[in-house]
C-alpha positions in Angstrom: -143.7 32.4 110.9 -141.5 35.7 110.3 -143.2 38.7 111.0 -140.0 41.3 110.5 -138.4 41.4 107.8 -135.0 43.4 107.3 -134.0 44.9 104.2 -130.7 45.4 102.9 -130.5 48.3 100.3 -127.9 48.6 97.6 -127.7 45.2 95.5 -131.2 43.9 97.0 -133.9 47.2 96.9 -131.7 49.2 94.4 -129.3 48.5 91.7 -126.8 51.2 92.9 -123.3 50.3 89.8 -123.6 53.5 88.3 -123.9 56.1 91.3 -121.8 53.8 93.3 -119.2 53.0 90.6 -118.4 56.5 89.3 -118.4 58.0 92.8 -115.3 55.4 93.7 -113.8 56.5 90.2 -114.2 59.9 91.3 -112.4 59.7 95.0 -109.8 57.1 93.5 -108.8 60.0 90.9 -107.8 62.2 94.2 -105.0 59.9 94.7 -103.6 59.3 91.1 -105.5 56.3 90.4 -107.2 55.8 87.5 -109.8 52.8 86.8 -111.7 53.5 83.4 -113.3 50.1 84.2 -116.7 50.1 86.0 -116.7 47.0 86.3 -113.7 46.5 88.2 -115.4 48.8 91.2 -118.6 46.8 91.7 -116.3 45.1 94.9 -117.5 48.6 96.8 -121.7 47.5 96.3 -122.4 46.1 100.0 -119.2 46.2 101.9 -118.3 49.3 104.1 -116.4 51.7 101.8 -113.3 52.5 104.4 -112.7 48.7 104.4 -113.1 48.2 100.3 -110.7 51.3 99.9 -108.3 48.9 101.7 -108.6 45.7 100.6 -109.0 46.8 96.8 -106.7 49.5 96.7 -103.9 49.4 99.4 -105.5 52.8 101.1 -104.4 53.6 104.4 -106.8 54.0 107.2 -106.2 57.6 107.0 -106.4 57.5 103.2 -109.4 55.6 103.5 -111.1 58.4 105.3 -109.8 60.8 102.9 -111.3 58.8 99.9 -114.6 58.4 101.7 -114.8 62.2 102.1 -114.1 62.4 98.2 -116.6 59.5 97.2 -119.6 61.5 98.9 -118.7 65.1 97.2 -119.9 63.1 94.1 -122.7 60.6 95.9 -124.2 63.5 97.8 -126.3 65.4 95.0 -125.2 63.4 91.6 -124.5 59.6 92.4 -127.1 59.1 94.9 -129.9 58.9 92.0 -128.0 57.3 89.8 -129.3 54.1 90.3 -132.7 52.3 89.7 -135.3 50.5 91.6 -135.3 46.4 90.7 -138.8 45.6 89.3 -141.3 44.1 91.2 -139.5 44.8 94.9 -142.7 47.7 95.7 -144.8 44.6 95.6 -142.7 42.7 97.6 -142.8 45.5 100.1 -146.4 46.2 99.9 -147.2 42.5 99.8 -145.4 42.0 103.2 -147.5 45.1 104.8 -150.7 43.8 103.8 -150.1 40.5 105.6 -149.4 42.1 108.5 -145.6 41.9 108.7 -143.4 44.5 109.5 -140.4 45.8 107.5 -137.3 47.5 108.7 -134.2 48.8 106.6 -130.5 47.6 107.7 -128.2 49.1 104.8 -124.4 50.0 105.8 -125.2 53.1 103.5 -125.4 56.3 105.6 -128.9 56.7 107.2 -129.2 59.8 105.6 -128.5 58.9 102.1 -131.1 56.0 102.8 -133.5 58.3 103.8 -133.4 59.9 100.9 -133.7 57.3 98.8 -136.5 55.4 100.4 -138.1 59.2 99.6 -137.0 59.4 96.1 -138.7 56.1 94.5 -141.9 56.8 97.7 -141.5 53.5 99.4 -140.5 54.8 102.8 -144.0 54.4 103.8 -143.6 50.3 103.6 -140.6 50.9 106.7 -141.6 50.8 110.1 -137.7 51.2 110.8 -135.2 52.6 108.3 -131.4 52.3 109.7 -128.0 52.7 108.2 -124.3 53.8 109.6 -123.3 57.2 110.3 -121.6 59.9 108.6 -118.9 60.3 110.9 -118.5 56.4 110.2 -119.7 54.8 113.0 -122.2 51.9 112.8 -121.3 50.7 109.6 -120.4 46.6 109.8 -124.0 45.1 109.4 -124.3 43.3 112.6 -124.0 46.5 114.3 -126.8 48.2 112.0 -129.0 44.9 112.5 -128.1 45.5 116.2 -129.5 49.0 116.3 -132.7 47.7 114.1 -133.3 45.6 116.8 -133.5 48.7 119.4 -135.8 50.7 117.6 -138.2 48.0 116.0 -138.2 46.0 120.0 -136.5 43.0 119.2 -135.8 41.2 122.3 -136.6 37.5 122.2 -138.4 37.5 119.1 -135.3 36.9 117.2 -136.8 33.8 115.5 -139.5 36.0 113.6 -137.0 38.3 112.2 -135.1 37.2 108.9 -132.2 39.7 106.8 -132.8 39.9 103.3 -129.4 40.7 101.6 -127.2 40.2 98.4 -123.6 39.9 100.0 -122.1 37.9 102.2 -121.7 41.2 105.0 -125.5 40.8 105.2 -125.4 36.8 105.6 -122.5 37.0 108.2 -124.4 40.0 110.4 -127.3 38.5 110.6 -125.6 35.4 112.0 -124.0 37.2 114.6 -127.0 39.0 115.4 -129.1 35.5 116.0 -130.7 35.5 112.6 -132.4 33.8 109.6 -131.2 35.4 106.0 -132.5 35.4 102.3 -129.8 35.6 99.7 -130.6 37.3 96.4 -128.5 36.8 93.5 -130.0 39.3 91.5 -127.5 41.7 93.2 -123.6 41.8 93.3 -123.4 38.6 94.8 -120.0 36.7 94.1 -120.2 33.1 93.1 -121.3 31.1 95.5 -120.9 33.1 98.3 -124.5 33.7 99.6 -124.7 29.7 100.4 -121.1 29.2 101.6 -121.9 32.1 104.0 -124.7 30.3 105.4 -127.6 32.0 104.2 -131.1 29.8 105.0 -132.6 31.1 101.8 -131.4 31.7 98.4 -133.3 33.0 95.4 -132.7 34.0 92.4 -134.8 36.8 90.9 -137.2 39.5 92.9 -140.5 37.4 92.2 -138.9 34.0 93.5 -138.3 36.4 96.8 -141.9 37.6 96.5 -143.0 34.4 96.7 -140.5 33.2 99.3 -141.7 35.9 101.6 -145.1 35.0 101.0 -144.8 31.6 102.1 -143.0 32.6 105.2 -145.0 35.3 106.4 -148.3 32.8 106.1 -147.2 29.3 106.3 -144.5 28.8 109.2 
């Protein structure tokens, strides 16, 4: 039986492409780059933005930190809301509360930002722990956020009731280093096949397939 469940946010709460998307247009501009197509920037949904600024772009570490500073001027106020709750994932939440379970937020967005969101479409009241990296960009690879869940929500040798719920391979891969079980959605930014070649236990395919998933192993296990 699992009796915590971790959620990521962007990609598996939220669908984040437009805030997320323009912001990285926005800090890209800063450096000559132009990219008209959205499209092309949904690589940055999930993965730490430092590291996607890198691999994507050729940034520099220092240019990385630069673009970062640039993507938020945008996110802070403007791109933050520019994104929309997935249907049906407050009764996912709500369903998991009422059986009992507890539910605790692992997102390599800023905790702040989260925060704020959570606020925004009134579903922080479903978190018993709501955790994300920090603004001076620390704490942002997901087994370190899962790692800092497990402080604050008493996860000691329970790890076998705790499973990550996640669209991209980051969340898959932390949650194995941290000891865990994960559930893939593909309703997110998911590439190919990368949620079952990354090892995830679960994989569904649309938010009421996860409803149901949860269901069964919050009551049946």
């Amino acid at each position: 039986m699992k009796k915590i469940f971790l959620f990521d946010l962007d990609g598996t709460i939220t669908d984040p492409k437009i805030g997320i998307t323009t912001c990285v247009q926005y800090s890209l501009k800063f450096f000559g780059i132009k990219e008209e197509n959205l499209d092309k920037l949904e690589c940055f949904i999930g993965p730490p933005l430092h590291k996607s600024y890198q691999e994507y772009y050729g940034l520099s570490e220092e240019q990385s930190i630069i673009a970062v500073e640039k993507y938020r001027e945008r996110y802070r106020d403007i791109g933050i809301f520019e994104c929309s709750m997935y249907d049906g994932i407050s009764e996912v939440l709500s369903n998991i509360k009422a059986q009992g379970g507890k539910i605790g937020l692992a997102t390599s967005k800023p905790e702040e930002f989260a925060k704020r969101l959570l606020d925004h479409y009134d579903i922080s009241r479903y978190f018993d722990c709501i955790t994300g990296s920090m603004m001076d960009g620390r704490r942002t690879e997901k087994c370190q956020v899962i790692e800092e869940v497990f402080k604050r929500m008493g996860v000691v040798d329970n790890k076998e009731e705790v499973i990550m719920i996640g669209d991209r391979l980051h969340d898959v891969i932390g949650a194995k280093t941290m000891g865990i079980e994960t559930i893939g959605v593909k309703y997110g930014y998911s590439v190919g096949d990368e949620l079952n070649e990354a090892g995830a236990e679960y994989v569904v395919e649309t938010v009421e397939e996860l409803r149901k998933l949860t269901n069964q192993l919050i009551c049946c296990q």
